[in-house]
N, C-alpha and C positions, 0 to 999 in steps of 0.2 A: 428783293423777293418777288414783287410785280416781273420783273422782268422774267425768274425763273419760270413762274404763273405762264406766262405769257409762252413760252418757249414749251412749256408741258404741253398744252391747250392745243397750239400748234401741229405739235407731234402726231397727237390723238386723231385731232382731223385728219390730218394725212392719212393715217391708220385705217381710220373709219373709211374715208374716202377710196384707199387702197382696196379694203377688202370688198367694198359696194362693187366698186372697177371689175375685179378680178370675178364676180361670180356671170358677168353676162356671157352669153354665148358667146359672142365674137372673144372675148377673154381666154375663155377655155378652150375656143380652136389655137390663138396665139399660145396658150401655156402647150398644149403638147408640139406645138412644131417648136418652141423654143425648146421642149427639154428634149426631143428628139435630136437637135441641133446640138444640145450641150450634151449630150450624153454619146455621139458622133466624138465631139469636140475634146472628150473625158479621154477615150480611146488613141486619138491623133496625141493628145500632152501626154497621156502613159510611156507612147513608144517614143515620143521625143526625149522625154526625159531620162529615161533608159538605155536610148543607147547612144544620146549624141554625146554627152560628157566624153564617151568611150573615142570616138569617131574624131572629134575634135583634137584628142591627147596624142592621136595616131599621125595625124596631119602637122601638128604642132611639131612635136620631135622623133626621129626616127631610133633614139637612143635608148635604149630599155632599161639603160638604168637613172636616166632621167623622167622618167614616165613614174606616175604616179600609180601606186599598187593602188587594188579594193581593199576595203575595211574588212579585217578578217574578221572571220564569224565567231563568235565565243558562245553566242547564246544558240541553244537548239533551234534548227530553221525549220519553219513550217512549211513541210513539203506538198502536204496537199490537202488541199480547201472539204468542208462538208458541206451536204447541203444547205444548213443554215449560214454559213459563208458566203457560198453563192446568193442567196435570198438578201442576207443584209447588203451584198453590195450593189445591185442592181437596185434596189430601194432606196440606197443610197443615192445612185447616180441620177435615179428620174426624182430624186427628192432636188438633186441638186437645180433641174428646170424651174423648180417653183420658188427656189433660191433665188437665181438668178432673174426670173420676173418682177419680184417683190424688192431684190435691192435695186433694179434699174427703174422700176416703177415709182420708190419712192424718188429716186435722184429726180426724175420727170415731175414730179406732183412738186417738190420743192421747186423745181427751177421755171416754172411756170405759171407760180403765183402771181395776180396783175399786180397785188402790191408790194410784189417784194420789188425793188429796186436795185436790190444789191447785187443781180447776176446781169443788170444790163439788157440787151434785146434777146436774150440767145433765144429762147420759145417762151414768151409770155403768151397771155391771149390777144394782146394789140398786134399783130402782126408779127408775133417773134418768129425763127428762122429753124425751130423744133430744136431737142436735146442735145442730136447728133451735129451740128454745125462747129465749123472749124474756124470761123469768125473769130472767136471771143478768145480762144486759147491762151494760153500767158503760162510762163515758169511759175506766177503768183496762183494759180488755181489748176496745173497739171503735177509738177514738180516740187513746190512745198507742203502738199499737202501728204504725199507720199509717206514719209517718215512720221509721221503723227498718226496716221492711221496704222501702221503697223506696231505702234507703240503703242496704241490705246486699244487694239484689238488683243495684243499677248498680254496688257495689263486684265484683262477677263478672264481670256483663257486661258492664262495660270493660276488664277483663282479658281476655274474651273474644273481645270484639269485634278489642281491637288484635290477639289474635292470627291471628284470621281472616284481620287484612290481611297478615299477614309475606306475604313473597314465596313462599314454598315451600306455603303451603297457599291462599291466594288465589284465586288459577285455579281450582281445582277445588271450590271452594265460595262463598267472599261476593262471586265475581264475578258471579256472575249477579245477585244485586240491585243489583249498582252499572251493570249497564246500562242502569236508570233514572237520567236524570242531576237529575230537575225532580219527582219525585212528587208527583200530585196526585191519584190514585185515595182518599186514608186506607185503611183498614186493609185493599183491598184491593193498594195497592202495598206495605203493609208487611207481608206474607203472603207477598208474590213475591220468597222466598226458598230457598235452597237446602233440602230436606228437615233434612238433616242439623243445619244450622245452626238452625233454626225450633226439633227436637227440644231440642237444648242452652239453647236461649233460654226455652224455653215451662218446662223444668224447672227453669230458675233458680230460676220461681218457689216452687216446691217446699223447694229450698235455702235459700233466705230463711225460709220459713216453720217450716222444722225449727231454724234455727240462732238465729231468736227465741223459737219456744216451747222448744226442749228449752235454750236458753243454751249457754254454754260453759265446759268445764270448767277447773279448773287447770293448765296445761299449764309444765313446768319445760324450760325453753331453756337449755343452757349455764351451768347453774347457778345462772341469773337465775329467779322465779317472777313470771310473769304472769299476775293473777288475771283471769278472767273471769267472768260473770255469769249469776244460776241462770236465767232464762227468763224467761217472760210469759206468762200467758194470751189467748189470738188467740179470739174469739169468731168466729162465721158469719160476724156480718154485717161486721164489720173483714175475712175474708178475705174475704168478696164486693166491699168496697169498693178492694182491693189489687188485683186482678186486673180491676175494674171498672174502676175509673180508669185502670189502665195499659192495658187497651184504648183507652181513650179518648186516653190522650195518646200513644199509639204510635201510632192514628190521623192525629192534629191533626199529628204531626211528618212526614206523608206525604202533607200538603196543600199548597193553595197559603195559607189561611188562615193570618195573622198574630197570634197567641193568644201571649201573654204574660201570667204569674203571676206577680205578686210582693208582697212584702210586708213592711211601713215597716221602717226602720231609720236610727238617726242617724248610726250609726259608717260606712253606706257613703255618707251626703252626704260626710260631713268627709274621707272619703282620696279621693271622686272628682274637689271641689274643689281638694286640693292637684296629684292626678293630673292635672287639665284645665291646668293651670299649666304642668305639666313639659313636656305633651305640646306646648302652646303653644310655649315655648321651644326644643324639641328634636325631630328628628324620628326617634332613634332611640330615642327614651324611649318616644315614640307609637307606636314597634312593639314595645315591652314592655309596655305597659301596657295594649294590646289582646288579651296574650294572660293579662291578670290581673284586669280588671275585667268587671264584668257590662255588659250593655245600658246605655250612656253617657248616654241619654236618662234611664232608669230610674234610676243611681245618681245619676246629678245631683239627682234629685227626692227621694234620701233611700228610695229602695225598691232591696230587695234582690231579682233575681232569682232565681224558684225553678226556673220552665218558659219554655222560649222556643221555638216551634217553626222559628223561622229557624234555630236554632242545626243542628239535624238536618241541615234545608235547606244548610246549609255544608260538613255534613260530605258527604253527595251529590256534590258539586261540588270541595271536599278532602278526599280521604279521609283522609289521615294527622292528623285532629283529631279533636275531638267523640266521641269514640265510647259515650259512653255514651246510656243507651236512654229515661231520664226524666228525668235533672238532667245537669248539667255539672261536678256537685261536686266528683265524683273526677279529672275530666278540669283540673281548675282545680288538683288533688292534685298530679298525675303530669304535667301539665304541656304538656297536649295539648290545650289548649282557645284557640280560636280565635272571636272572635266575629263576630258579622253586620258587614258594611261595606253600608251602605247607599248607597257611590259606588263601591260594584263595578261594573265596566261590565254594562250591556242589553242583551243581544242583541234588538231589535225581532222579526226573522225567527224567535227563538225563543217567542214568547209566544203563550198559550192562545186557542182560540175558545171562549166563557164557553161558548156551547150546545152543542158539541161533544166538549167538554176535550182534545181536538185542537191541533198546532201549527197558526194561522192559514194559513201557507204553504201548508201540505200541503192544507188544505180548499179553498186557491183553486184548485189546479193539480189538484184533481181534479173 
């Protein structure tokens, strides 16, 4: 329990310390050129994301019927923004500068404590070599930290998420992104969200990144003791690639582009084989086992999926599934994961004009 103590205490300082830091002047000239820079930055990932998947598939193969289609549209596309859309996203974006100060800030306040010892020379106050240094680097604090932090970021913001949806707070904040029903702007629809909820979402990441580096302490329940684990080392360039990627694939999930990750595994051929069996013989086995296997194409072939941006796409169209923001892991946990049905019906009258990103309809009739 001391140790918990100790690890809370810690945190707080940092906090305190943080928020002392960020009110001086010189502070607040670095906060607007950093969200200047990121809000620059916001713009360059939208278009990359957008249209490289495309550019990529083009170069890849020349065959059109090996090229992979877009995610057809089923749910009504929001053709065009109001003013209070434009407001929330721009709020959003320069929200995101003071984002991005306060998580590299704290990464700095931690890794330059004189007593901590655990990150070595990189920038203490004895002569360390500042944040940014490539000295210390290692697959042990760039490379395994990766996958824990995005696991312990969507174990929150699935919590969070479902609670957005309950009925009583709904309304008044995660509805206004779900009156996109088809997103296909990337990380400009996935910004066109309520202030409040963007703020909670953008510091998860922060929360992930405190509760891998600083670990968790022993904590005694009911008499039971469940031990938890002292921390990790999170180098720069591992938190640039956490917050990097998760731009990127909270992008890809508010496309029309078809991006699937995954990777080999024997154990999900052999249960999707048996699953394909049951699902054959029964048709209510096939509506349980839809809401427990990965992408049916993908485990058949023996890969396990890690990202699928159709899955997002379902949640859009059903809200009460998917709600998590990078994997389905947790939602596969708690029991709220719903996968792609590629014989969902098509609405024609709903589908994109490629040069417009426009419903077809609406561009004939005007």
């Amino acid at each position: 329990n001391n140790d918990g103590d100790n690890k809370a205490t810690s945190s707080s300082e940092l906090l305190t310390q943080l928020l002392s830091d960020i009110s001086t002047p010189q502070s607040l000239q670095d906060l607007f050129v950093l969200t200047t820079i990121v809000v620059i930055a916001l713009e360059i990932l939208n278009q990359l994301v957008y249209h490289v998947p495309t550019l990529l598939q083009n170069l890849l193969t020349n065959d059109e019927k090996k090229k992979k289609k877009a995610i057809p549209v089923r749910g009504k596309h929001l053709d065009n923004f109001t003013v209070k859309d434009y407001t929330f996203i721009m709020i959003n974006k320069c929200m995101t500068g003071l984002f991005v100060y306060c998580y590299f800030g704290y990464l700095w306040s931690v890794r330059k404590l004189e007593e901590d010892d655990s990150h070595g020379d990189c920038c203490n106050k004895s002569g360390g070599q500042g944040i940014f240094t490539t000295t210390n680097l290692s697959i042990h604090n760039t490379i395994l930290p990766l996958p824990l932090l995005f696991i312990i970021y969507d174990f929150f913001y699935t919590l969070l998420h479902w609670f957005l949806h309950m009925k009583a707070v709904y309304a008044h904040v995660h509805k206004h992104h779900h009156f996109q029903k088809a997103p296909s702007r990337a990380n400009i629809d996935a910004v066109n969200v309520h202030p409040l909820e963007f703020f909670l979402g953008e510091f998860n990441h922060i929360l992930a990144l405190v509760l891998v580096v600083q670990g968790v302490g022993t904590v005694s329940v009911g008499g039971y003791i469940t031990v938890g684990y002292r921390g990790m080392d999170v180098s720069w360039v591992c938190a640039v690639l956490f917050i990097g990627l998760g731009g990127i694939l909270a992008g890809l999930n508010h496309t029309r582009h078809d991006v699937v990750l995954s990777v080999p595994s024997s154990s999900v051929a052999t249960d999707a084989s048996s699953d394909t069996d049951e699902t054959s013989s029964s048709s209510s086995s096939s509506s349980t086992n839809n809401n427990t296997i990965s992408d049916s194409k993908n485990s058949s072939k023996g890969y396990l999926t890690i990202f699928d941006s159709k899955h997002h796409d379902v949640h859009h169209r059903i809200p009460q599934s998917n709600y998590g923001q990078y994997t389905v892991f947790w939602d596969r946990i708690f029991g709220t994961f719903r996968d792609y049905d590629e014989n969902d019906r098509v609405n024609p009258a709903y589908q994109l004009d490629p040069m417009t990103g426009k419903t077809v309809v609406v561009n004939k009739s005007d």
